[in-house]
C-alpha positions in Angstrom: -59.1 -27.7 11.8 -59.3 -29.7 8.6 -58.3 -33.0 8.8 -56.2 -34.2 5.6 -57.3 -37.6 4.4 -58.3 -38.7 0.6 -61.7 -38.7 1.5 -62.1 -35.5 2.6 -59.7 -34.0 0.0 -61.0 -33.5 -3.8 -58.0 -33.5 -5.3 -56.5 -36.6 -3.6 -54.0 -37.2 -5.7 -51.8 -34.1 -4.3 -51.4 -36.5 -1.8 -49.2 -39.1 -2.6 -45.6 -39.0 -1.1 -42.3 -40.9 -1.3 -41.2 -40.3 2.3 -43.0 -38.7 5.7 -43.9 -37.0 6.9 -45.9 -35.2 3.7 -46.1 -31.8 4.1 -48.8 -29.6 2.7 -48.7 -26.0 3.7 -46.7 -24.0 0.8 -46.2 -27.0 -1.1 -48.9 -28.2 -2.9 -53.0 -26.6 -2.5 -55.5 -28.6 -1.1 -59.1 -28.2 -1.9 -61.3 -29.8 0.9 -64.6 -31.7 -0.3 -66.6 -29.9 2.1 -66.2 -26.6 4.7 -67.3 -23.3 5.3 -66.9 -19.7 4.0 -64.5 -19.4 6.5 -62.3 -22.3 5.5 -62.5 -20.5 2.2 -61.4 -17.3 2.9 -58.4 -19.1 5.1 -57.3 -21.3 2.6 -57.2 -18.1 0.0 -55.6 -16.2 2.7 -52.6 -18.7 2.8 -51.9 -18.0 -1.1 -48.9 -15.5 -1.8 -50.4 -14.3 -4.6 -53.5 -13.1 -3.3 -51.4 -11.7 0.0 -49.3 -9.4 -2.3 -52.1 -8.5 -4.5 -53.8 -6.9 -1.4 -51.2 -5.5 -0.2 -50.6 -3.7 -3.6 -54.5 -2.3 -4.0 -53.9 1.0 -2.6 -51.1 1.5 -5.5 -54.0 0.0 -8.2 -56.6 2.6 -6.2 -54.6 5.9 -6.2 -53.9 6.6 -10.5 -58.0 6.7 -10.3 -58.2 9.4 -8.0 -55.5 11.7 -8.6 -54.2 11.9 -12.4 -50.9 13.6 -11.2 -50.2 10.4 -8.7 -51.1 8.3 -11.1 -47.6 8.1 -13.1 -45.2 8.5 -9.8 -47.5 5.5 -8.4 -46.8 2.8 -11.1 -43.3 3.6 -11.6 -42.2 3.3 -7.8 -41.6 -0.6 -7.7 -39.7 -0.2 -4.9 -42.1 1.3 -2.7 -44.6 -1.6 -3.8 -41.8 -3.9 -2.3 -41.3 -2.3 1.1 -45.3 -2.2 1.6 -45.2 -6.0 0.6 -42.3 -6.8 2.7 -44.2 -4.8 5.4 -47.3 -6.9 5.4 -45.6 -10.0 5.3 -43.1 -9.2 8.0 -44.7 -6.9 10.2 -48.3 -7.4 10.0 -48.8 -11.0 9.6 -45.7 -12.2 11.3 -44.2 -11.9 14.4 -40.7 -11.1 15.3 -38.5 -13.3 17.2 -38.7 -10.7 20.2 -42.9 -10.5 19.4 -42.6 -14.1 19.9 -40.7 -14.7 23.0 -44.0 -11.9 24.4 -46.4 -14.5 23.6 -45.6 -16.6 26.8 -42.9 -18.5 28.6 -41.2 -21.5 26.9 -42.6 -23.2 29.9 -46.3 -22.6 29.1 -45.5 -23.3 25.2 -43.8 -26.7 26.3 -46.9 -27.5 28.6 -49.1 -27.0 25.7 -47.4 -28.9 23.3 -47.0 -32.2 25.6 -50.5 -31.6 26.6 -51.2 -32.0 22.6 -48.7 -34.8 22.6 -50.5 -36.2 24.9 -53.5 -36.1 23.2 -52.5 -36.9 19.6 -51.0 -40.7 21.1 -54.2 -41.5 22.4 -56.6 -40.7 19.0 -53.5 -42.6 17.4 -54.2 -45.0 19.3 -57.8 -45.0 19.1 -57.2 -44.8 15.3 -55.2 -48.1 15.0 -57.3 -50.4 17.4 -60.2 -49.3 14.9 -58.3 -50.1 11.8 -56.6 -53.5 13.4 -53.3 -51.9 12.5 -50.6 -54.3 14.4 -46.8 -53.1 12.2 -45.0 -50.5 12.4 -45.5 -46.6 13.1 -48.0 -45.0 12.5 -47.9 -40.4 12.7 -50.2 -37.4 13.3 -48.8 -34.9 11.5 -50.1 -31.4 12.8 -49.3 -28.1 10.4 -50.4 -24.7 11.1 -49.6 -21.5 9.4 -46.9 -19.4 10.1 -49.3 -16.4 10.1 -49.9 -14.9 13.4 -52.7 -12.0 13.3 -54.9 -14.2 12.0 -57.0 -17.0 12.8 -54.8 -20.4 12.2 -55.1 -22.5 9.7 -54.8 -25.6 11.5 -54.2 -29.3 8.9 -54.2 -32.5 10.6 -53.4 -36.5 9.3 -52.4 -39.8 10.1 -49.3 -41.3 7.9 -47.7 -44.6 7.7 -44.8 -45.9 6.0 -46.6 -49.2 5.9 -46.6 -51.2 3.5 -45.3 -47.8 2.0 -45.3 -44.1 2.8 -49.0 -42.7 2.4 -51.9 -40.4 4.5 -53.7 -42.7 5.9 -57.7 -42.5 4.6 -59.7 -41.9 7.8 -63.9 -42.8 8.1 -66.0 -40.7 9.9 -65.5 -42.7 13.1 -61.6 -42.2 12.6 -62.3 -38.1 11.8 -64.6 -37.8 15.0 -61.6 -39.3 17.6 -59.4 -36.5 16.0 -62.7 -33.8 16.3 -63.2 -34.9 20.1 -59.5 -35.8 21.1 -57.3 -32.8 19.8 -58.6 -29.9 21.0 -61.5 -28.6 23.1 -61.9 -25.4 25.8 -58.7 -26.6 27.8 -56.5 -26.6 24.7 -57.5 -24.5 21.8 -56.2 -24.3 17.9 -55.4 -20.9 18.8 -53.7 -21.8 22.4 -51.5 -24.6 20.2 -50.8 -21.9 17.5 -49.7 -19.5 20.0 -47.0 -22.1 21.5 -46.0 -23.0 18.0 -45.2 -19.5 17.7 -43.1 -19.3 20.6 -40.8 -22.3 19.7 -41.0 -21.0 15.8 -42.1 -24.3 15.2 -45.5 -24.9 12.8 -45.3 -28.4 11.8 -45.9 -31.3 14.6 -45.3 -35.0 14.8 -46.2 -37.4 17.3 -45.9 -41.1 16.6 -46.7 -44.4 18.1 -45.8 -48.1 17.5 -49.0 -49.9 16.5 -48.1 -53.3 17.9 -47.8 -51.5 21.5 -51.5 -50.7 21.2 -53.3 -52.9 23.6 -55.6 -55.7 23.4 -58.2 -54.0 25.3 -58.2 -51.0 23.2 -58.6 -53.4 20.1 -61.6 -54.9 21.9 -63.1 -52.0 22.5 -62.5 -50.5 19.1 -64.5 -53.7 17.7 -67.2 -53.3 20.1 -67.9 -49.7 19.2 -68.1 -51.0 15.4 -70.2 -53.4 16.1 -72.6 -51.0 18.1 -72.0 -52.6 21.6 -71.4 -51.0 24.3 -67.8 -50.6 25.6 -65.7 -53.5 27.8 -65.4 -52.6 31.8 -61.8 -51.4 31.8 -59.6 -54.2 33.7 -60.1 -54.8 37.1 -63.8 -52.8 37.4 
């Protein structure tokens, strides 16, 4: 998971949107400040380019072995279409029957409330941290559409208050999303799979920031202040 914030994003400015929720997946590249090899390699994998490029090697391979391929090879555009369109269809992709085998609709609705669930409480977590008290304020969840691989999973906060923008999250804000979202019980890969299902990649679950309570606020403050946590009402 990567969560999408100018702070953790080098190129920041790809960020900045007239109306939510901003999308990011196909539209515009992101090049995270910090991550692994494998965040790497995921991020390249997502690029077209490099996907059809791939695909195409064995057409780049063959004129070096066999001189008499060689010419039949580069003139059969056609057949470098159908093994593209193949990749992209078959092999990374799933068919709406392949799909409907991944579960039931009931499992994939189960794991996407339980991620509802989830997201509403970081957001609220979020905006008792940052005092926020107007208006909405969204997780936006994408994941990629491709389905033999491991997802690509981009998580932020946006607000149209005072005017449509990601929301820059701290390192306290970025470890509610890290120990909220997901964990053993609910997996990237268990969400992906129910996206999947409901051919649905891109998530939004909102909250009203006035309707987060005064104890959560409290508690929020506390933790930035490095005390310990008020007894929940009634203890």
């Amino acid at each position: 998971m990567l969560i999408v914030a100018p702070d953790t994003i080098a190129n920041a400015g790809v960020l900045e949107t007239r109306s939510l929720p901003k999308k990011f997946l196909g539209r515009v590249q992101l090049v995270p400040r910090r991550g692994g090899i494998g965040l790497w390699a995921r991020f390249i994998l997502e690029m077209q380019l490099v996907r059809y490029l791939s695909a195409l090697i064995p057409f780049m391979i063959i004129p070096f072995m066999s001189y008499d391929l060689a010419l039949p090879v580069t003139q059969a555009p056609l057949a470098m279409l159908v093994v593209i369109a193949l990749v992209e269809l078959k092999v990374l992709r799933l068919s709406p029957r392949a799909r409907e085998r991944l579960m039931s609709e009931d499992e994939a609705a189960r794991r996407v409330d339980a991620f509802a669930f989830r997201a509403k409480g970081a957001l609220r977590r979020i905006a008792a941290r940052k005092d926020l008290r107007e208006g909405e304020i969204m997780l936006v969840l994408e994941q990629s559409e491709l389905a033999r691989v491991a997802p690509l999973t981009l998580v932020s906060v946006q607000t149209a208050i005072p005017e449509p923008h990601v929301v820059n999250l701290d390192a306290g804000d970025r470890a509610i999303l890290d120990e909220m979202l997901f964990d053993a019980d609910l997996t990237e890969r268990m969400l992906h799979a129910a996206n999947l299902r409901q051919d649905k990649v891109i998530r939004e679950v909102k909250i009203e920031t006035r309707g987060v309570s005064a104890h959560a606020r409290l508690a929020a403050w506390m933790e930035q202040n490095g005390q310990g946590a008020p007894e929940p009402a009634g203890a």
